[in-house]
VOGU-3710 file (C-alpha; in Angstrom, 3 decimals, decimal comma):
1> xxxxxxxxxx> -19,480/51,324/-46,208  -22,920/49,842/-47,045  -23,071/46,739/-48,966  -26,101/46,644/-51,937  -27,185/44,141/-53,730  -26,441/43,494/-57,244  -29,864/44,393/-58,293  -29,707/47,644/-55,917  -26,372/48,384/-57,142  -28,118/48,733/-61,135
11> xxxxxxxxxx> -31,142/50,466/-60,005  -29,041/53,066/-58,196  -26,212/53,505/-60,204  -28,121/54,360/-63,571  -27,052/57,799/-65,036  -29,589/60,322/-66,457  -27,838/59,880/-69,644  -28,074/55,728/-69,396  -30,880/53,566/-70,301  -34,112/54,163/-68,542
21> xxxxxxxxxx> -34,820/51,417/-65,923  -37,471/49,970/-67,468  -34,540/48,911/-70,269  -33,606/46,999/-66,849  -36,885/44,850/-66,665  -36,568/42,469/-69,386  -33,165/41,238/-67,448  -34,824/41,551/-64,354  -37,997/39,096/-65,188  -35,415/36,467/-67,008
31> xxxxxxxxxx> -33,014/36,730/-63,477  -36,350/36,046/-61,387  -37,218/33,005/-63,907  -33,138/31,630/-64,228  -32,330/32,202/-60,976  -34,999/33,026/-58,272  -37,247/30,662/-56,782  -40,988/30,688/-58,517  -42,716/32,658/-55,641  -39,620/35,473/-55,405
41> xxxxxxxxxx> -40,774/38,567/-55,823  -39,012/40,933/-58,591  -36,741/42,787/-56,070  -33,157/44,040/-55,564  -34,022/43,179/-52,024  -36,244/42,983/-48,955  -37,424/46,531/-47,782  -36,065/48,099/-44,292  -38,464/47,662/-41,514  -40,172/51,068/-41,654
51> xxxxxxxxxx> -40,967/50,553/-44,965  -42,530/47,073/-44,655  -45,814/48,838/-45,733  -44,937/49,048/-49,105  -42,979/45,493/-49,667  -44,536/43,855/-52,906  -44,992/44,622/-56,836  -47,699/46,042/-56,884  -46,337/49,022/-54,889  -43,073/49,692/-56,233
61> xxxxxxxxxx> -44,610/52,618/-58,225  -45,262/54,208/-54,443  -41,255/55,043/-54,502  -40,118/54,612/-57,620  -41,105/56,707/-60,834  -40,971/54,426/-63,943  -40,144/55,252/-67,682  -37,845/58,298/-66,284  -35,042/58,934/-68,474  -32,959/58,884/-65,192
71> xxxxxxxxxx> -34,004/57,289/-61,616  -36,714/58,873/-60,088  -37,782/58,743/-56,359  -40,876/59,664/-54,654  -39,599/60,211/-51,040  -40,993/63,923/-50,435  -43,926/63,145/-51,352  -44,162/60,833/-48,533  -41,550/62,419/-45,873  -43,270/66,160/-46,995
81> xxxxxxxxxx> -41,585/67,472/-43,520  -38,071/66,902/-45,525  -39,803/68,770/-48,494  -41,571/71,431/-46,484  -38,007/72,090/-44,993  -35,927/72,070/-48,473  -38,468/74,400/-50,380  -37,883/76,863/-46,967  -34,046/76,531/-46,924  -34,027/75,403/-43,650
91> xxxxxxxxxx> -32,475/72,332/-42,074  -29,633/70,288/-42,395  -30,965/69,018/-45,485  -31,099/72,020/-46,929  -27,414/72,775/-45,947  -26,288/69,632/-48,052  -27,566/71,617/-50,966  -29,097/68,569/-52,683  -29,536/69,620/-56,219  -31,599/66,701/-57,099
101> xxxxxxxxxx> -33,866/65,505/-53,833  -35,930/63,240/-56,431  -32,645/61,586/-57,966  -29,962/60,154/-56,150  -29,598/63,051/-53,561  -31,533/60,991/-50,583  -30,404/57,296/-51,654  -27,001/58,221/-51,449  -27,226/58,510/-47,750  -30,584/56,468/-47,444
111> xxxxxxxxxx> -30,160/53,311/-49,028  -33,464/50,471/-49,583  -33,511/47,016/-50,157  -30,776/45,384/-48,180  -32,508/43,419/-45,213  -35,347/44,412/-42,571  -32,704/45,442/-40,278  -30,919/47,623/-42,766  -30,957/50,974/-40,625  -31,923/53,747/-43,128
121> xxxxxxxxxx> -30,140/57,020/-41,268  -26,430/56,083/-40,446  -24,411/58,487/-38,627  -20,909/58,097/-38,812  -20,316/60,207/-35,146  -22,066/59,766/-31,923  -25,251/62,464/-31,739  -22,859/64,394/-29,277  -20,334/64,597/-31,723  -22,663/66,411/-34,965
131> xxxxxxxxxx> -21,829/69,913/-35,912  -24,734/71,420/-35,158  -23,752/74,269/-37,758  -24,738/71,783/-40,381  -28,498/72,368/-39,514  -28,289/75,916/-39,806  -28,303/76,949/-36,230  -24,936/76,549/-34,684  -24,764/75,925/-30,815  -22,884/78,954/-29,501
141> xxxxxxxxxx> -22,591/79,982/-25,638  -24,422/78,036/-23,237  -26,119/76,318/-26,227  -22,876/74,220/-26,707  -23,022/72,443/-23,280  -26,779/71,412/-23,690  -27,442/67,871/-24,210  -29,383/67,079/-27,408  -32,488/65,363/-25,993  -32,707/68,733/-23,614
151> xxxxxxxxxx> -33,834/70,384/-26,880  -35,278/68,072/-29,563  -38,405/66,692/-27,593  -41,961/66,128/-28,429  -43,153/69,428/-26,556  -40,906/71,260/-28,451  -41,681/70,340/-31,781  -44,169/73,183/-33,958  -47,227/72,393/-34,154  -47,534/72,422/-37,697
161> xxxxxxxxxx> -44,708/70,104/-38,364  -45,443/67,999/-36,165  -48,380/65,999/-38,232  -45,933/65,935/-41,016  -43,383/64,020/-39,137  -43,645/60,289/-40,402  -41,694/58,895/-37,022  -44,623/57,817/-34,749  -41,759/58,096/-31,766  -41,424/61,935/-31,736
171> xxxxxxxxxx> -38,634/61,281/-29,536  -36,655/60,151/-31,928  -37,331/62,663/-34,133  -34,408/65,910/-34,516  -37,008/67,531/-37,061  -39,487/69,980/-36,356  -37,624/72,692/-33,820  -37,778/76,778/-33,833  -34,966/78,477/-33,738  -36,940/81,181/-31,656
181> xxxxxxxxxx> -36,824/81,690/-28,377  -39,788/81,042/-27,027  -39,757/77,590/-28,541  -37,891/76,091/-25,544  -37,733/79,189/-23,252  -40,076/80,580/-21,175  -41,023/84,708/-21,503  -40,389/86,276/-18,266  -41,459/89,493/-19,338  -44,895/87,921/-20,177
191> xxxxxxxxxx> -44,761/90,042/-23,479  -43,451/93,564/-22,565  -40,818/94,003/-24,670  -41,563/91,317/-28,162  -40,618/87,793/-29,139  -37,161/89,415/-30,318  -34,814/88,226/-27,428  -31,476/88,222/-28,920  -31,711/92,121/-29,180  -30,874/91,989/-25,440
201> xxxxxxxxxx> -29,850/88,561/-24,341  -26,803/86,368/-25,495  -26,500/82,529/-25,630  -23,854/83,165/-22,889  -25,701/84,225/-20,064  -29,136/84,835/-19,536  -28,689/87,887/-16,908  -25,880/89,742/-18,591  -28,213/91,985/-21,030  -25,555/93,256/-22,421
211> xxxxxxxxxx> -27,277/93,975/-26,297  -29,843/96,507/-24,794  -28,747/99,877/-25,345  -30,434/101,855/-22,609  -29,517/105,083/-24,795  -32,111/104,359/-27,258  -34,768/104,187/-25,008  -36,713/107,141/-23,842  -34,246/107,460/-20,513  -31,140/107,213/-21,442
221> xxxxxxxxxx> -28,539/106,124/-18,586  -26,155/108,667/-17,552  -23,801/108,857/-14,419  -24,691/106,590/-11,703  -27,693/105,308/-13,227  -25,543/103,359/-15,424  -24,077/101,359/-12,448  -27,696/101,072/-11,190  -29,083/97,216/-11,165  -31,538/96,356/-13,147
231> xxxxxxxxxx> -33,879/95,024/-10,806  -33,940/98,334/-8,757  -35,911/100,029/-10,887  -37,602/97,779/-12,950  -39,420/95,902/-10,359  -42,578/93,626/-10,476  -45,944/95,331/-9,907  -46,966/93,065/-7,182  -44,531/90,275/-5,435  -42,849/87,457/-7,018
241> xxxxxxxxxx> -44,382/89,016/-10,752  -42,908/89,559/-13,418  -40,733/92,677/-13,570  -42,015/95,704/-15,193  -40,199/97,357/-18,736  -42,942/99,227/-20,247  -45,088/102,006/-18,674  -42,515/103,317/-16,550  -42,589/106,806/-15,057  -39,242/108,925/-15,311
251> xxxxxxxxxx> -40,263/112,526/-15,579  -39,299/113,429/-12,335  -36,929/112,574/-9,865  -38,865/111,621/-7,540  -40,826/109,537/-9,560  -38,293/106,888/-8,308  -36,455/108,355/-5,254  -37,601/109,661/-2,318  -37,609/113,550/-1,934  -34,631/114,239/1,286
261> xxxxxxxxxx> -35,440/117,933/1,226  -39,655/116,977/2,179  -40,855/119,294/-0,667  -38,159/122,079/1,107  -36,937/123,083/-1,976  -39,064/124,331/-5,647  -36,325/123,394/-7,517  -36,286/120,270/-9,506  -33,660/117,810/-8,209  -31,083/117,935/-11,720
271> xxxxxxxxxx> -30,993/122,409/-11,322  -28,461/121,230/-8,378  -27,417/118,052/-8,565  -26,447/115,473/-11,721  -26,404/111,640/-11,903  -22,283/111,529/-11,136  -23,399/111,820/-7,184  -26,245/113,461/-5,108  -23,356/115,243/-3,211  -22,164/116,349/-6,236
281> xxxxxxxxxx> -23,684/119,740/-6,621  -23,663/121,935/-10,112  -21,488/124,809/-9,936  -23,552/127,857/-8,290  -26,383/124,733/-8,321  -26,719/125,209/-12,135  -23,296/124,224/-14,222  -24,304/121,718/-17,130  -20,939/119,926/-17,308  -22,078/118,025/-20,597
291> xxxxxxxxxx> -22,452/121,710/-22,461  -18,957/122,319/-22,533  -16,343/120,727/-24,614  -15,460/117,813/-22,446  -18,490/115,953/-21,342  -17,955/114,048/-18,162  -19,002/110,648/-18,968  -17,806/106,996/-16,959  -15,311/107,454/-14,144  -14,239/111,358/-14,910
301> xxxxxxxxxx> -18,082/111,913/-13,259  -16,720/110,736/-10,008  -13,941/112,857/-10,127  -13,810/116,027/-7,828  -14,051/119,300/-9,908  -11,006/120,693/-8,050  -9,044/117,375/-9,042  -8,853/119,042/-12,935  -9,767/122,889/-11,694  -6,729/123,002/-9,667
311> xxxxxxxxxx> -7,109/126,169/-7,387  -11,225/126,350/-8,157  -10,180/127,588/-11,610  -12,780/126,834/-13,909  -12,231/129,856/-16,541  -8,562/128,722/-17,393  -8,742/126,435/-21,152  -7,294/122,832/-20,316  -5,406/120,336/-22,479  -7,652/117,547/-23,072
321> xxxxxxxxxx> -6,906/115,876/-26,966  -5,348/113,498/-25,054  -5,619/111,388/-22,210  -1,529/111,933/-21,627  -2,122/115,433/-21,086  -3,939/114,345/-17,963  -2,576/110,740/-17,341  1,104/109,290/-16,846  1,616/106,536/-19,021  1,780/103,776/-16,959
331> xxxxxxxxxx> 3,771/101,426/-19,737  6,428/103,944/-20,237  6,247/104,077/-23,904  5,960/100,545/-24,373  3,029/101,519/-26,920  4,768/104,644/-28,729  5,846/102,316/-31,803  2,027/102,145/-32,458  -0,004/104,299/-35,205  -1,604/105,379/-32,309
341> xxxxxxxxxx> 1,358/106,668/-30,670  0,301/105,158/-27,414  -2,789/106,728/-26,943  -4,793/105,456/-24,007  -8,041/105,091/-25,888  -6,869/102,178/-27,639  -6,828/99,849/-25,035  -8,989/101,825/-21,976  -12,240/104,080/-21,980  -13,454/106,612/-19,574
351> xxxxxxxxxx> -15,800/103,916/-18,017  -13,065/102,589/-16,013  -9,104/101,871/-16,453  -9,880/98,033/-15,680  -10,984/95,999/-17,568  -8,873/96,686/-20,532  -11,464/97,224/-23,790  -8,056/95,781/-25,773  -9,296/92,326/-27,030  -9,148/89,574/-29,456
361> xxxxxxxxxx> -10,113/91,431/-32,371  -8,185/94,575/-31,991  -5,390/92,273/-31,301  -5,663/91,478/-35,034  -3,705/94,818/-35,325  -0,881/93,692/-33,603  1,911/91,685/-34,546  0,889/88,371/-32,720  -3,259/88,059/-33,872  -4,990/85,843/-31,622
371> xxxxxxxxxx> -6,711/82,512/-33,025  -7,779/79,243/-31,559  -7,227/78,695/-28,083  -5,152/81,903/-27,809  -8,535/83,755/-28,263  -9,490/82,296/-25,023  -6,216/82,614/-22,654  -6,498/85,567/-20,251  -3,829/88,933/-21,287  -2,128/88,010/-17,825
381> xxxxxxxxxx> -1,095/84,293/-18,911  1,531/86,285/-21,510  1,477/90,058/-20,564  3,578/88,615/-17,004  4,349/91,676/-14,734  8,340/92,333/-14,521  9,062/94,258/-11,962  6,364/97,140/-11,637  5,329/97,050/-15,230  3,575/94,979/-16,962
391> xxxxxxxxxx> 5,469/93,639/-20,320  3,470/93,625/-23,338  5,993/93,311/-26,080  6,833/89,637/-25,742  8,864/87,161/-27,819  6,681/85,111/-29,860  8,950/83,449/-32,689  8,951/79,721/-31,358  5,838/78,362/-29,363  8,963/77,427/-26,415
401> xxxxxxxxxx> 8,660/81,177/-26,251  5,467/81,054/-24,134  5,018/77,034/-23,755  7,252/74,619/-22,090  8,508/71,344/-24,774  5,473/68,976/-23,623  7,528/66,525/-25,016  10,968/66,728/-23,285  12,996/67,719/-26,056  12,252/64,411/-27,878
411> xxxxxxxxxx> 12,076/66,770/-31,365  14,907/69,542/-30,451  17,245/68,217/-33,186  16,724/68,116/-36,788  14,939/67,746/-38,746  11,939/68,923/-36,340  14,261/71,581/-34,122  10,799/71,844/-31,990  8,464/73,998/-34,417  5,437/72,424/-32,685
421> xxxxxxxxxx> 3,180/73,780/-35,722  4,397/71,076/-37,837  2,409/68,457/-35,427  0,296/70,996/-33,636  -2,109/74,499/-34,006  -3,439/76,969/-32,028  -6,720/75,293/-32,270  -5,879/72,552/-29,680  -3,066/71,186/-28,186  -4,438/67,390/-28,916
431> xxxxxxxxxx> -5,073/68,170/-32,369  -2,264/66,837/-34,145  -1,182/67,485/-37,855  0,587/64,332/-37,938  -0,948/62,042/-40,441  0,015/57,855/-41,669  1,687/59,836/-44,603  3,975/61,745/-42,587  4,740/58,903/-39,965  5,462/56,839/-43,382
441> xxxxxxxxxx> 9,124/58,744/-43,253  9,947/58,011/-39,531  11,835/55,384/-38,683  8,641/53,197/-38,359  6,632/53,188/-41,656  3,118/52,505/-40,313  1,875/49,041/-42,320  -0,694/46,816/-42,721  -2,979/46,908/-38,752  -0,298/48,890/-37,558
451> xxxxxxxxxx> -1,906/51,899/-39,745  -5,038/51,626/-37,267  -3,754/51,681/-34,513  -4,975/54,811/-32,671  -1,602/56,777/-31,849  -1,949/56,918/-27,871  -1,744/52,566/-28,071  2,195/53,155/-28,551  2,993/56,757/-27,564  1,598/56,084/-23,714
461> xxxxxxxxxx> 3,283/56,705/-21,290  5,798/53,705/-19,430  6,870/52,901/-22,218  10,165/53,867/-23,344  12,075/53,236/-19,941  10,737/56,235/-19,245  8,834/56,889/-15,653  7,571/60,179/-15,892  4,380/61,406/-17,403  5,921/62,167/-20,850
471> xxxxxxxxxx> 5,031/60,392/-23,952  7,373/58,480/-25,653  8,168/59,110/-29,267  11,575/57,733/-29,586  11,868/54,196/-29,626  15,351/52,295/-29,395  14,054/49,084/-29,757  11,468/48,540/-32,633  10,776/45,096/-32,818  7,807/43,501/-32,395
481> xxxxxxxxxx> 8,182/41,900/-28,954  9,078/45,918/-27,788  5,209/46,209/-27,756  3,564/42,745/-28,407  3,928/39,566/-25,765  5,405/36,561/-27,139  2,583/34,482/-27,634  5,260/31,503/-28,148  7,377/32,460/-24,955  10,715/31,841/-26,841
491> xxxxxxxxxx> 9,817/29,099/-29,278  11,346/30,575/-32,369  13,750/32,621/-30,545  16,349/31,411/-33,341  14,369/32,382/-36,199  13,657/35,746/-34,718  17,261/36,647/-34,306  17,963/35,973/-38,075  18,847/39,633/-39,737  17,766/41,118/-42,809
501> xxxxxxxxxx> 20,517/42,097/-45,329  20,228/45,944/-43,670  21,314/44,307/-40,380  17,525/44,805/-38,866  16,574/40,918/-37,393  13,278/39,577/-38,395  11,832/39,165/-35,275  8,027/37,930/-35,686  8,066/38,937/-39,422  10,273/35,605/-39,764
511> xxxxxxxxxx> 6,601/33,970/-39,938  3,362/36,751/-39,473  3,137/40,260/-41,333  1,485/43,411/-40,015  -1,493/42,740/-42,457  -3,343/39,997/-40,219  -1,422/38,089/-37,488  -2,557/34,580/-37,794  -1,209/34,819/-41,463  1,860/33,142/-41,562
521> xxxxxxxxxx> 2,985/32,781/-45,048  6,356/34,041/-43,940  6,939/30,385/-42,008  8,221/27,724/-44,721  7,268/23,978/-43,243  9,129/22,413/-45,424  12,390/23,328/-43,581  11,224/21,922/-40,626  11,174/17,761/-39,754  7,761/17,537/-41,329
531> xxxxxxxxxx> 7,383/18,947/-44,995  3,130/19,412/-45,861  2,711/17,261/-49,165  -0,820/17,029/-50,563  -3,746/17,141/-48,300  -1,340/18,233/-45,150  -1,100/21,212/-47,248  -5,359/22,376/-46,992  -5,154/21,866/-43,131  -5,030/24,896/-40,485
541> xxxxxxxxxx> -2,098/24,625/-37,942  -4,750/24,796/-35,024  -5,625/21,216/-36,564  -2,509/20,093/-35,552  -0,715/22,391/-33,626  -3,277/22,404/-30,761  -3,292/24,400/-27,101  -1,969/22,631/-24,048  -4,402/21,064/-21,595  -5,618/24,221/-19,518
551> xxxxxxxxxx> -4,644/26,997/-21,418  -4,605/28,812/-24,509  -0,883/28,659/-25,680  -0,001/26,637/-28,583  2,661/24,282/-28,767  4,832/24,309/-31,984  7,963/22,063/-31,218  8,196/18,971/-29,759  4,706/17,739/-32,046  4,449/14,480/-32,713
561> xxxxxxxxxx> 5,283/12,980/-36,336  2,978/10,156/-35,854  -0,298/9,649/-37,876  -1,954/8,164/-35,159  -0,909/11,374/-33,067  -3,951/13,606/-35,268  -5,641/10,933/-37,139  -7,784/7,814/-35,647  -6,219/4,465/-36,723  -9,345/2,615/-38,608
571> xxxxxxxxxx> -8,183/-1,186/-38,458  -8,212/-2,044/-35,041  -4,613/-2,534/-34,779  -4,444/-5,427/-37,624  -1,459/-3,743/-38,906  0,124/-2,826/-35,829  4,256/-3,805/-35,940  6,220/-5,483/-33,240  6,459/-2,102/-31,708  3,162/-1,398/-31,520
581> xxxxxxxxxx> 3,222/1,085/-33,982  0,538/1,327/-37,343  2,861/2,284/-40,233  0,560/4,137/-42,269  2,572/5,438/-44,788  2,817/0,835/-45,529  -0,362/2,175/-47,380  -0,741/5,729/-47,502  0,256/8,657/-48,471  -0,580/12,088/-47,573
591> xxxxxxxxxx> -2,087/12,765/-51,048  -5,337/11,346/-50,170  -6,546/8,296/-48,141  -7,727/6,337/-50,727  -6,569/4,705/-53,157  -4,201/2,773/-51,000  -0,491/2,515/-52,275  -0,607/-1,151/-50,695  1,656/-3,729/-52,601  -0,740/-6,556/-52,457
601> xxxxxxxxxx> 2,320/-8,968/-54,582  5,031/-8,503/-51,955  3,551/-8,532/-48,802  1,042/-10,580/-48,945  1,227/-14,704/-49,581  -2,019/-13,986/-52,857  -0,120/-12,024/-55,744  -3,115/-10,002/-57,311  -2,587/-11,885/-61,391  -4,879/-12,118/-63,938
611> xxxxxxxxxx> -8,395/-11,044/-63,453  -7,582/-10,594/-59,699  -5,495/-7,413/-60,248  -8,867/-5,580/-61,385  -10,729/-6,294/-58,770  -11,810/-3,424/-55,694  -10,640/-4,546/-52,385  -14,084/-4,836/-50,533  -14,896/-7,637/-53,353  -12,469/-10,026/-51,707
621> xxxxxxxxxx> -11,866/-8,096/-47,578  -16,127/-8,801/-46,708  -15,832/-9,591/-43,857  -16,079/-7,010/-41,211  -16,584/-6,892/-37,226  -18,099/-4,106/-34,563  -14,997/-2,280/-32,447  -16,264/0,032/-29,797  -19,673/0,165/-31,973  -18,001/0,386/-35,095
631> xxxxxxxxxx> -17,681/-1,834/-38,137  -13,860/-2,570/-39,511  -12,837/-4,463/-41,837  -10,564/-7,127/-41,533  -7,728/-7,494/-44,029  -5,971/-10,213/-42,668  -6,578/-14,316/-42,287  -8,407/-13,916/-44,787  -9,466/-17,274/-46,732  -7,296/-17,814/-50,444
641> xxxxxxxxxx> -8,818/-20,820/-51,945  -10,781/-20,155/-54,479  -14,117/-21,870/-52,894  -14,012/-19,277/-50,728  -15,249/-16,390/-53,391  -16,469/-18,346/-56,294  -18,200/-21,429/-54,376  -17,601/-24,760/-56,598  -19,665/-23,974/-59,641  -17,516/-25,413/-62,600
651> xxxxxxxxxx> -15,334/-22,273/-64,621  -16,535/-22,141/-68,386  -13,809/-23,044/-70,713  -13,262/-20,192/-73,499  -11,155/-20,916/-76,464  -7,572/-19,829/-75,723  -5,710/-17,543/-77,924  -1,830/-17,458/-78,329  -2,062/-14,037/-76,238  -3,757/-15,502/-73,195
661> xxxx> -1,701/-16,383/-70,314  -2,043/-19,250/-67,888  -4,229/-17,429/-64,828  -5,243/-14,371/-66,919
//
């Protein structure tokens, strides 16, 4: 969250229904006066560092638009490649559908006036982490693998965006990028077939053509031409050029294979032979196969005539609706429940039994639809071969149907009974559903830091007693020391153990909370052998409680009660007893140092009477002398005759009244 300035704050936050900001000046000239130095300028604060050009008064106008009945910003007409972009649709701009670019639409992500190293674009992810859908153009195939500064370079940027881009690093820049082709790519066919590559290429894989429809083309593919490489007949005019797409000769036969017969033969090549096989000669060198009811297309070319025409019989009618009245049905009927009935052409076409042409989306029409990762897992992974055949009606109730309990039966029992969708989906395994709120009714209510914490910090694995690999989720012991060292190695061992009225003990909650660990209003010092009265009470415990010599661990018990243990005795040992000791409190108290508490009547040998009781200390204690570089006064042997303060100037009599007493 970005912290504004109060000014900022009432600029930004003006309504189009509120005052118009130049209601705002009159407060904003008497602030500048009251409060801001004479040479301020009349700011909400200092401009970000690409913006330095335009710091001062005189060019607010440059940004803002004044007398607007709501607030008004001028940033396309400066950043005109975000403009040029919206009034396209293009963008990721344009994909936040700002309805109001000259309102509040670019400060609410682009906020001005809060230091010179105030970074104006924020992103809340990593650049590797941005949906790229956002902009428009989501990273499919190989795309996704890319990284970004592979793309969004300098050399790729148009030509006529790039004079509009205001970043003098184009580097830096993600604007300005095609979404054609040719933009990053190179064009191997040096023009042959358009700028429209997608109509034959995928983001998947550059060589795998698989949009191009030969069949629309003037030469349509048939028999073995369709297994045919690309490359061997489309080949480059002269070595190591480009291969050739347009201009191609395919009138004849021989216009790409070499004549066997030497010219023997008048015929053309396809009166006696057809693209399923040069051995494979037409009936009487002239039967059209593709004229009759059943044209041989795929694999059925490759089949031997006498393989359907049992006996040479090619006048007797054959069954041929369906692919059963041909084929065995290799599932035995495993498919029969389906509309379909279990015909082959579902799942297999005549180009080949293998692969099977059954995939994710016609798996929509079964009773298990594939999503998420399932999309991805190969029909092996479930479909497992039993026996000889190949099951394909599965259980799939209970994820533990297909997937073994990562967890080790940790959530068998109730109230879980290991439905893994309440935690997980199909998107991802490591996606978990499980929020604060729903840890909140486990046995361990996530508070204060403890809602933070990333999960894997507790559920790792070791902990637990357990030694395998699996995660821990079930904790027997949930007090603090289960995950946290005692940074007091068994100081307030007793306090720890005290229980709660549920039975639970206190552990480290007897002094800290989960909110912030070094506060301890839990610990009461008054129940200790040193209660904090006045100024004891403003002091950190570091102040007293300090780490032993060499390390960082803090001693608690065993600290010394003395004054002269934290504080610096100031006398010089004039008040020292016949043990050696300074009793401070003689004097003090903890309140404050001064005024001292000292009974000047009792134990001293010069009662403080009469005018002497009003007068400061340092009137009559003068006299002083340097310890270790340091004055101190000195309170005792100090002179009582009178000479001694006043000198021997006579007293002036004043009339007595009968109120005065003797000495007053």
């Amino acid at each position: 969250m970005r912290l504004l300035s109060p000014l900022t704050r009432c600029v930004y936050s003006l309504e189009p229904k509120q005052a118009p900001l130049r209601r705002c000046l009159p407060a904003l000239l008497l602030l500048s006066l009251v409060v801001l130095p004479a040479n301020a300028q009349i700011s909400p604060g200092p401009l970000s560092k690409p913006h330095q050009s335009l710091s001062g008064t005189t060019e607010c106008a440059r940004c803002h638009e004044f007398g607007a009945s709501a607030p008004t910003f001028k940033c396309l007409e400066c950043h005109t490649e975000i403009a040029r972009l919206l009034s396209e649709q293009r963008g990721y701009h344009a994909r936040l559908q700002m309805q109001n670019p000259n309102g509040k639409d670019c400060v609410r992500c682009h906020l001005e006036h809060n230091g010179v190293d105030f970074p104006l674009i924020h992103w809340e992810r990593p650049p590797q982490q941005f949906d790229h859908r956002l902009t428009g153009y989501p990273l499919q195939g190989k795309h996704a693998g890319v990284a970004c500064e592979k793309c969004h370079t300098p050399a790729h940027i148009s030509p006529d965006i790039r004079p509009l881009i205001k970043r003098k690093d184009l580097s830096k820049s993600y604007l300005g990028l095609s979404i054609q082709c040719q933009s990053c790519h190179e064009d191997v066919h040096k023009g042959q077939l358009g700028k429209d590559c997608v109509s034959c290429h995928n983001v998947n894989d550059w060589k795998d053509a698989k949009k191009f429809d030969h069949s629309k083309t003037r030469y349509p593919l048939t028999g073995l031409h369709i297994q045919a490489a690309c490359e061997k007949c489309h080949k480059p005019d002269t070595a190591g050029g480009p291969a050739r797409f347009t201009g191609m000769k395919f009138a004849s036969c021989t216009d790409c294979h070499v004549d066997p017969h030497r010219g023997g033969f008048r015929q053309r090549c396809e009166e006696c032979h057809t693209t399923a096989g040069w051995k494979k000669l037409l009936p009487k060198f002239a039967f059209d196969h593709s004229k009759t009811k059943f044209p041989l297309l795929g694999a059925h070319i490759k089949v031997n005539c006498t393989a359907c025409h049992a006996g040479g019989e090619f006048k007797k009618p054959l069954a041929f609706a369906s692919c059963a009245d041909c084929h065995k049905d290799v599932h035995h009927g495993q498919f029969t429940d389906r509309a379909s009935k279990g015909e082959c052409s579902e799942c297999h076409n005549v180009e080949g039994w293998k692969p099977s042409v059954f995939g994710v989306k016609e798996h929509k029409t079964s009773r298990y639809p594939l999503e998420g990762k399932h999309a991805t897992v190969e029909c092996a992974k479930c479909h497992i071969p039993a026996g000889k055949d190949t099951v394909y009606n599965v259980k799939f109730a209970n994820c533990t149907d297909c997937h073994k309990d990562a967890h080790d039966g940790q959530f068998a029992g109730p109230p879980h009974n290991n439905r893994c969708e309440e935690c997980h989906t199909v998107q991802g395994f490591q996606r978990s559903l499980f929020t604060i709120a729903m840890h909140q009714k486990t046995k361990f209510p996530l508070t204060g830091a403890h809602a933070a914490v990333p999960c894997n910090e507790c559920h790792k694995q070791g902990l637990a007693h357990r030694t395998d690999k699996i995660l821990p989720f079930h904790f027997a012991d949930k007090t603090c020391t289960a995950c946290h060292q005692d940074p007091h190695h068994g100081e307030f061992r007793d306090r720890m153990a005290r229980r709660r009225p549920d039975g639970t003990t206190f552990g480290c909650e007897a002094c800290h909370n989960t909110r912030s660990w070094t506060e301890v209003n839990g610990f009461d010092h008054s129940m200790t052998n040193f209660p904090l009265f006045g100024v004891h009470r403003t002091v950190s415990c570091r102040q007293c409680h300090k780490a032993i010599p060499g390390t960082h661990e803090i001693q608690f018990k065993g600290t010394s009660l003395e004054c002269e243990t934290c504080h610096t005795e100031p006398h010089a040992g004039q008040f020292k007893n016949r043990s050696g000791k300074t009793p401070c409190a003689d004097c003090h108290n903890a309140e404050r140092w001064v005024p001292s508490t000292f009974n000047h009547d009792k134990r001293t040998p010069f009662p403080l009477t009469g005018g002497h009781a009003r007068v400061a200390c340092d009137k009559c204690h003068t006299a002083s002398k340097l310890v270790n570089g340091n004055p101190v006064i000195l309170y005792k042997q100090v002179p009582v005759k009178c000479e001694a303060c006043h000198g021997n100037e006579p007293v002036p009599q004043r009339p007595r009244s009968p109120d005065t007493v003797p000495g007053g």
